[in-house]
Phi, psi and omega in degrees: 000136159352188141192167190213169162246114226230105157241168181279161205294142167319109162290156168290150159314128188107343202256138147310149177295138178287130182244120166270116179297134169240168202309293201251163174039069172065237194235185203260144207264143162290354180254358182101171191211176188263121163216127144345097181304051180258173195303338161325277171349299191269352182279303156330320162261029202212358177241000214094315168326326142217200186201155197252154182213195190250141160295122182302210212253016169317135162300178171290340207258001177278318197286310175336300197289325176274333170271019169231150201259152221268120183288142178239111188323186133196162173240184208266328178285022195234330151315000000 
């Protein structure tokens, strides 16, 4: 599948950064992600919410490794 690069839309000056929900595992990074160019995606960006951009010049799988957040064992004695 496609994939495109996505970050959330500029706010005015003054303004919190707009935190964009993604289908899955919390929000969209402020500096942007590699996200599948699918109707999620483009209704977002067709509503504002974000805007498409050039990808910094970091590969995908570094910006990847930082937005998804790190599953932590545990056991029942750690409780």
């Amino acid at each position: 599948m496609e994939q495109i690069f996505v970050k959330p839309a500029p706010q005015p000056e003054g303004q919190p950064a707009l935190k964009v929900r993604k289908l899955i595992n919390g929000y969209l990074a402020e500096g942007g992600e590699l996200v599948n160019a699918e109707g999620y995606w483009l209704r977002r960006i067709a509503d504002g919410d974000v805007v498409g951009a050039a990808p910094p010049d970091e590969p995908p799988e570094a910006q990847a490794a930082k937005s998804v957040p790190r599953m932590v064992k545990t056991n029942a004695s750690n409780l």
